[in-house]
C-alpha positions as CSV (number, residue, x, y, z in Angstrom):
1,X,15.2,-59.5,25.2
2,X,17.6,-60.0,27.8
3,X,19.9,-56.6,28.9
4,X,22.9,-56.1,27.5
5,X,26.0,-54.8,30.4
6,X,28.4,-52.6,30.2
7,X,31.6,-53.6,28.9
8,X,33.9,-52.2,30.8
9,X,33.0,-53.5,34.4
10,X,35.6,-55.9,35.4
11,X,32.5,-58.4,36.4
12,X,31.5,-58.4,32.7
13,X,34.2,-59.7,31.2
14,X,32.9,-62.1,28.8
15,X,34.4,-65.6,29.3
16,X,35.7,-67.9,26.2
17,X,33.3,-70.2,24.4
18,X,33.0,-73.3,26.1
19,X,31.5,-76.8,25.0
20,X,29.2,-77.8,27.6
21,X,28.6,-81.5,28.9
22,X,25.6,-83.4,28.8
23,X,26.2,-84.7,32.4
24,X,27.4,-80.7,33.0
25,X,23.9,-79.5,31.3
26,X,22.0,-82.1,33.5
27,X,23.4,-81.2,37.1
28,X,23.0,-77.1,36.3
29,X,19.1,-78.5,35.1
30,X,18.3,-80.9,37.6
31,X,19.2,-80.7,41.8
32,X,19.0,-84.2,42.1
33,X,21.8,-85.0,39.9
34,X,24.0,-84.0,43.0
35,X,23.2,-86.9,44.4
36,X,25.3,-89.5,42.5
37,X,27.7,-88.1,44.4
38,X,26.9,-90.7,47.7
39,X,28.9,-93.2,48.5
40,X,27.9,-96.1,46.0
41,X,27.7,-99.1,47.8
42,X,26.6,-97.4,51.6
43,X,22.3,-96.9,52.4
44,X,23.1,-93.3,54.1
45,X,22.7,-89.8,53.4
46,X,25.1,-88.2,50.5
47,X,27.3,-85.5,51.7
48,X,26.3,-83.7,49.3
49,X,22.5,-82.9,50.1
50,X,23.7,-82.0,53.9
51,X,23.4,-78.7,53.4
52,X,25.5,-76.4,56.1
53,X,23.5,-74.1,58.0
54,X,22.3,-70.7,57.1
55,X,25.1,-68.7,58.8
56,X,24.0,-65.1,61.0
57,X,24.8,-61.8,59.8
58,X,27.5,-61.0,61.8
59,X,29.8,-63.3,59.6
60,X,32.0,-65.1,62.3
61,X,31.3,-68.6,60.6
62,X,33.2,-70.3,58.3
63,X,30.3,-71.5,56.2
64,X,28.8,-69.3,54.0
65,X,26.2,-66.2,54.5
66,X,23.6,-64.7,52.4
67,X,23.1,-60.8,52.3
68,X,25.7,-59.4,54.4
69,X,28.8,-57.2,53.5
70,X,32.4,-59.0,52.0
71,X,35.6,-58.2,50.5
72,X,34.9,-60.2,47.3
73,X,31.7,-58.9,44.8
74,X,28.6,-60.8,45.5
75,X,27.7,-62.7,42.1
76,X,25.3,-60.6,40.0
77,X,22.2,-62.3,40.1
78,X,19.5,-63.4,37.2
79,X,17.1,-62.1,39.4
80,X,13.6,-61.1,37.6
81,X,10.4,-59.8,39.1
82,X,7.0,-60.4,37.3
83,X,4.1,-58.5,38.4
84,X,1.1,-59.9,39.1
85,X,-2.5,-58.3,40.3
86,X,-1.9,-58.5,44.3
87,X,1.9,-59.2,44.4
88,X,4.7,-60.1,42.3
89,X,6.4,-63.5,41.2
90,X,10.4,-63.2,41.9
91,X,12.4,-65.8,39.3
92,X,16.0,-66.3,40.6
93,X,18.4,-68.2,38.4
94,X,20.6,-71.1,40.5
95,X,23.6,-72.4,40.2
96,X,23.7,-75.9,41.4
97,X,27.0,-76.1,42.7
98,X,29.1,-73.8,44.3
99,X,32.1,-72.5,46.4
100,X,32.3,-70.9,49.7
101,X,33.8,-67.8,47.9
102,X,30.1,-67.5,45.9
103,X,29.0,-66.4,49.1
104,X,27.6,-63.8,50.5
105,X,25.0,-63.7,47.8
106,X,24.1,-60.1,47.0
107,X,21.5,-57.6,49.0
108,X,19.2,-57.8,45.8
109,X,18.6,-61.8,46.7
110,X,18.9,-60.6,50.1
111,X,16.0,-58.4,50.3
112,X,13.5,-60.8,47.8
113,X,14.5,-63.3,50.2
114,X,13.4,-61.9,53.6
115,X,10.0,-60.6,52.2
116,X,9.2,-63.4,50.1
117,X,5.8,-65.1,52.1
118,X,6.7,-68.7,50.2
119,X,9.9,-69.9,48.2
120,X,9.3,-72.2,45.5
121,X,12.5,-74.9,44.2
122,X,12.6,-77.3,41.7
123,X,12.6,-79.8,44.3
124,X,10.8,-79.1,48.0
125,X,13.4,-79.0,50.2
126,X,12.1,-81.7,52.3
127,X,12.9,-83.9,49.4
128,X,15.9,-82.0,48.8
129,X,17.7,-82.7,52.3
130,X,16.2,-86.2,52.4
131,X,18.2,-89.0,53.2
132,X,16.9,-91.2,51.2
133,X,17.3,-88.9,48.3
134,X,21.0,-90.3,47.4
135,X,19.6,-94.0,47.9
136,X,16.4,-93.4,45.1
137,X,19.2,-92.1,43.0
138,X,21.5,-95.2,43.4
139,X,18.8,-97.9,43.1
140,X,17.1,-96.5,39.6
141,X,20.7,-96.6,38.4
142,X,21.7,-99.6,39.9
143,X,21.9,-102.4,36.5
144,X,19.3,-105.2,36.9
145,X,20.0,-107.6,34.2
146,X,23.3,-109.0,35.7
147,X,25.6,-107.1,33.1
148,X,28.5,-105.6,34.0
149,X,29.1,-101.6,32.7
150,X,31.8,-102.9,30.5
151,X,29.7,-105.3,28.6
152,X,27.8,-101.9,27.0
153,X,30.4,-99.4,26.4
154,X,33.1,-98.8,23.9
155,X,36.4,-100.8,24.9
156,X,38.0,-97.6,24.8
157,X,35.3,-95.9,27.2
158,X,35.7,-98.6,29.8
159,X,39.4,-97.7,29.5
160,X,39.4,-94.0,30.2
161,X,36.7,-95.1,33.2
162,X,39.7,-97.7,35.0
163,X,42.4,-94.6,34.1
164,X,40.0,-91.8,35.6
165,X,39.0,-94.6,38.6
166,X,42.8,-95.1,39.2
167,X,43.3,-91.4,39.3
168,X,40.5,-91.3,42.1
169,X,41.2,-94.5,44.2
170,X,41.1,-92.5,47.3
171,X,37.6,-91.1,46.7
172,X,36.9,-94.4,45.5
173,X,37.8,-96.3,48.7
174,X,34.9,-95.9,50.9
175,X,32.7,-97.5,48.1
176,X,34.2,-100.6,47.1
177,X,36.8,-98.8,44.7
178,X,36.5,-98.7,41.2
179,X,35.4,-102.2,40.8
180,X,31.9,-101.0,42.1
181,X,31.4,-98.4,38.9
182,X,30.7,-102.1,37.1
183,X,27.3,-102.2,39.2
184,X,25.8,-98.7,37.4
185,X,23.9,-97.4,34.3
186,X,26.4,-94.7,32.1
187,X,24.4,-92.1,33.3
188,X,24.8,-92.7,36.8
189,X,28.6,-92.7,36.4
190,X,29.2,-90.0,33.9
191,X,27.3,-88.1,36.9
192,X,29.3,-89.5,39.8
193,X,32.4,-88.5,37.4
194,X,31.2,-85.4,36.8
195,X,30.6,-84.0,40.0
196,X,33.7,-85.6,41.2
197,X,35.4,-83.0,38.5
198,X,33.6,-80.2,40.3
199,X,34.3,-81.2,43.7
200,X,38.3,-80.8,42.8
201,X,37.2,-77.7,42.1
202,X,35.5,-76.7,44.7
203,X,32.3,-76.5,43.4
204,X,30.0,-78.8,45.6
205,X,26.6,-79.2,45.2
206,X,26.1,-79.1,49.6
207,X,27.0,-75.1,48.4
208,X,24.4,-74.7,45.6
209,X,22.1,-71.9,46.2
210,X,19.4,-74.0,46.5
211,X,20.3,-75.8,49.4
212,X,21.3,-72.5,51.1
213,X,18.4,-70.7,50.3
214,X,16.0,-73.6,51.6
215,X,18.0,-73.8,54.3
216,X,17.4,-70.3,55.3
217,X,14.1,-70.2,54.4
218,X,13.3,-73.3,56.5
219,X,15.0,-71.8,59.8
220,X,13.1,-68.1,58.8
221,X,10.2,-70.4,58.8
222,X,9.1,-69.3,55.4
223,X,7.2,-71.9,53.5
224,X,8.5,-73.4,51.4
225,X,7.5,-75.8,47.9
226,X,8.6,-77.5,44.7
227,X,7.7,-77.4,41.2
228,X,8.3,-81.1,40.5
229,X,9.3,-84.0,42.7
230,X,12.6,-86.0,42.6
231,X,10.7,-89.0,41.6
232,X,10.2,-87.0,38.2
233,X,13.9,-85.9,38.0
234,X,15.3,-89.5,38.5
235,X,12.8,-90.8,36.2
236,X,14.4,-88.6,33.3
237,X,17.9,-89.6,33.9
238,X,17.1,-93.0,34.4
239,X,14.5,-92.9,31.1
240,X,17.7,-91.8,28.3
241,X,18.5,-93.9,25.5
242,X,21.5,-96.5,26.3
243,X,23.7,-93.9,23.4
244,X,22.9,-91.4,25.1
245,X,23.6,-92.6,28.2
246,X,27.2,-93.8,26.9
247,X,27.7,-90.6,25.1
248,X,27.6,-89.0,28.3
249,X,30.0,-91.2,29.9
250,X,32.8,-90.8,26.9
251,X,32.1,-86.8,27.4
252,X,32.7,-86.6,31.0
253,X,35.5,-88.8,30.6
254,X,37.0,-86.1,28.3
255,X,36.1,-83.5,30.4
256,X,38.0,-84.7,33.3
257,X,41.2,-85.2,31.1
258,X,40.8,-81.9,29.4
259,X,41.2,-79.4,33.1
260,X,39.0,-77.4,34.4
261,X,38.5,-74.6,31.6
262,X,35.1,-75.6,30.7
263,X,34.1,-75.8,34.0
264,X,35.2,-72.3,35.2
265,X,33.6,-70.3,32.4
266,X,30.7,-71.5,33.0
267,X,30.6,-70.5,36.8
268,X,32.2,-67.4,35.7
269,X,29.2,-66.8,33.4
270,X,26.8,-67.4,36.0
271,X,28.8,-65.1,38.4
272,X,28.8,-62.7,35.7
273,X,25.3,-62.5,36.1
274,X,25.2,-62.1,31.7
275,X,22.0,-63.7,30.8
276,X,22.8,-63.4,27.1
277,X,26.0,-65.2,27.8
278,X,24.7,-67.8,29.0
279,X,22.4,-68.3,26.5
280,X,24.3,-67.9,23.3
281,X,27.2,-70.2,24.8
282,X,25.0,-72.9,27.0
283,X,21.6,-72.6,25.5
284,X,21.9,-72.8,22.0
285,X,25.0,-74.9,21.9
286,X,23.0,-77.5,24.2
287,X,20.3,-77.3,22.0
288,X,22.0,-77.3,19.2
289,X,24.2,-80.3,19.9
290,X,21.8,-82.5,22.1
291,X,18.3,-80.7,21.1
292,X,16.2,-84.1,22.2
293,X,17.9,-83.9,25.8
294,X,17.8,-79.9,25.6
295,X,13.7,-79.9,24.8
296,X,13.6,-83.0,27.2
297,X,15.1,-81.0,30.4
298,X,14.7,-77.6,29.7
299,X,11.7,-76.6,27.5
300,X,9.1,-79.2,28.3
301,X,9.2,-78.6,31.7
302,X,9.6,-74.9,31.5
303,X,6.0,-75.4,29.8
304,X,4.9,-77.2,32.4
305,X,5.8,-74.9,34.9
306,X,4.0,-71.8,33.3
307,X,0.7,-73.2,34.7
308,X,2.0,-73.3,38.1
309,X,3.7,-70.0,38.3
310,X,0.6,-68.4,36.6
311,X,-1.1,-69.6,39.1
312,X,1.0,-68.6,41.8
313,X,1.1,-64.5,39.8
314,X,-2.7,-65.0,41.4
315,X,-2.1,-65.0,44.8
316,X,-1.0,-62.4,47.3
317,X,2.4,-61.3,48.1
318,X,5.5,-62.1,47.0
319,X,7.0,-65.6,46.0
320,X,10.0,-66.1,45.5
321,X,11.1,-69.1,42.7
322,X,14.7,-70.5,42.6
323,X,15.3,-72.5,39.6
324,X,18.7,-73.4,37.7
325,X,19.9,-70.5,35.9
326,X,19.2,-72.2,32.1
327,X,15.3,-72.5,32.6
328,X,15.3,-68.6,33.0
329,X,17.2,-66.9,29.9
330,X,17.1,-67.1,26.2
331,X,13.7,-67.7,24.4
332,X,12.8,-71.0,26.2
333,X,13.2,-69.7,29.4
334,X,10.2,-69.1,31.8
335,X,11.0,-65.1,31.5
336,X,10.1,-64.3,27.9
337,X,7.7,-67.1,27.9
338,X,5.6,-65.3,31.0
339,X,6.5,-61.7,29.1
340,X,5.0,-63.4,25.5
341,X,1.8,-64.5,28.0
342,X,1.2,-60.4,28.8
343,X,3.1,-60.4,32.2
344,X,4.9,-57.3,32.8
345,X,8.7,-58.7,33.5
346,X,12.0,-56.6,35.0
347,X,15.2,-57.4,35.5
348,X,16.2,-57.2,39.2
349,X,19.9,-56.2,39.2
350,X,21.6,-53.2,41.3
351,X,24.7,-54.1,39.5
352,X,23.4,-54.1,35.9
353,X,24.0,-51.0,33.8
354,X,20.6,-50.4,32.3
355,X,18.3,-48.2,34.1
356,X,15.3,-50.2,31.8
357,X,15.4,-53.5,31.6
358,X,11.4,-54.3,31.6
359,X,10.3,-56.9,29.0
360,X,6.8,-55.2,27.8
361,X,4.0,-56.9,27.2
362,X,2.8,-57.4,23.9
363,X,-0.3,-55.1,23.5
364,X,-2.7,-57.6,21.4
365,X,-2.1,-59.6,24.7
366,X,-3.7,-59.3,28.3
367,X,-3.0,-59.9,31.2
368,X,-4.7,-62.7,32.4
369,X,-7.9,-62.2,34.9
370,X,-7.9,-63.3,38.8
371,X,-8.4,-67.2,38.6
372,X,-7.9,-68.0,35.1
């Protein structure tokens, strides 16, 4: 249901398959999974949920800029408008980390942006800037029962993780080195690993769209809300199965062994702007491969979101909902689900070939009455 593009735009050009990551999968899923990046052993604000500020349109600073003119395309967003009876619903699709060259974003986010009356995250952004946000993170993956993260893992796991903690001693330092990786749950590592790996390539999670566009919204003075607290993110990393957990560890391990590859398709999809892209090569391959984890922190909270953006469909004006770029496309996502409910939904894309790209609603179904 999602538009096709036309092939031959240079922005279009369809990147190779890549096998995605469980801890990959979680940080595009969940915000809070930037955090792992703090410094393990210090009580102080991660660097990477100090967002930089929201930088004027005249473009003199160095840090990046929403909605104003550069010499590099802006990446095309996955940008949907539903309608609703006195306004419209605007779904944006994130990408958790980013680079400075991501930036400006383009005039479509622009414009939703400066005439959206609230913007909704997966996490508020007081939450997401707090400093205590890196610390929750830490302590539910600290390991209480004396163990040592050796003592669970494969032999050959805990040697890739002193070969990949060599590698990064210097990153390491601050923290204790790589003696204090002993002191974590797999899944707390396999995240610190894995956003380690995007950090050398400059995808940092301080650049995410999220924290830029809360970050403008805050200083525009638009209110602002989330769809589910941190608490509830931590909780489902913190709640996988120890295989799982280990799983992820041996992956990212790989991963950082195996370059970049990976990595860069997948931001070049999401630059791309190719919904179905996205889909066939993240979606169902995550859901596929890990469908427990995939139902776990896509589709059952996609479901439990419907409620509250139904909701929101009922109010006035125009709100504006940034959420990471996999809870949006494919049939899962929160776009067909709202156009299967009778919601009249349209792509949002100056940059996209098709001059239709409205998802009818299904005429048995109707649109659903002021407060229902």
């Amino acid at each position: 249901m999602t538009p096709d593009f036309e092939q031959d735009r240079s922005y279009m050009r369809r990147p190779a398959p890549f096998r995605l990551l469980r801890s990959c999968a979680l940080l595009i899923c969940l915000f809070a999974g930037g955090a792992s990046q703090a410094e393990l052993p210090l009580l102080e604000a991660p660097a990477t949920l100090l967002s930089p500020m929201v930088v004027p349109a005249d473009g003199l600073q160095e840090t990046p800029a929403i909605g104003y003119g550069a010499l590099a395309p802006a990446p095309v967003p996955l940008l949907w408008r539903v309608s609703g009876e006195h306004g419209a619903l605007y779904l944006l699709g994130s990408f958790h980390f980013l680079t400075p060259a991501d930036y400006p974003l383009s005039e479509d986010v622009a414009r939703v942006i400066s005439g959206a009356g609230e913007v909704v995250f997966e996490l508020a952004p007081e939450e997401l800037h707090s400093p205590t946000l890196g610390l929750q993170m830490m302590q539910a993956g600290l390991r209480s029962d004396g163990s040592k993260l050796d003592d669970e893992i494969p032999a050959q796991t805990a040697t890739q993780l002193r070969a990949w903690a060599d590698a990064n001693a210097a990153s390491l330092q601050g923290a204790g080195g790589g003696s204090s990786l002993q002191l974590f749950e797999p899944w707390f590592v396999s995240l610190l690993v894995t956003t380690t790996e995007l950090g050398r390539f400059g995808l940092e999670a301080k650049l995410g769209m999220d924290a830029q566009l809360a970050r403008q919204a805050q200083a525009a003075g638009t209110p602002t809300a989330g769809l589910e607290s941190a608490q509830q993110q931590i909780e489902l990393l913190d709640g996988m199965g120890r295989v799982e957990q280990t799983q992820m560890l041996q992956e990212a391990l790989e991963q950082a062994g195996a370059g970049p590859e990976s990595i860069q398709a997948l931001h070049e999809t999401w630059r791309a702007g190719n919904a179905d892209a996205l889909w066939q090569e993240m979606g169902l391959d995550m859901q596929a491969r890990f469908p427990a984890l995939y139902a776990r922190i896509n589709t059952e909270r996609n479901d439990a979101w419907l409620p509250k953006l139904e909701q929101m469909l009922q109010q006035p004006g125009d709100i504006l909902v940034v959420v990471g770029a996999l809870h949006l496309v494919g049939p899962d996502g929160v776009v067909e689900k709202l156009a299967a409910k009778g919601y009249s939904v349209e792509r949002v894309c100056s940059a996209c070939a098709p001059p239709d790209t409205t998802l009818p609603a299904t005429p048995a179904q109707v649109q659903p009455e002021t407060g229902s």
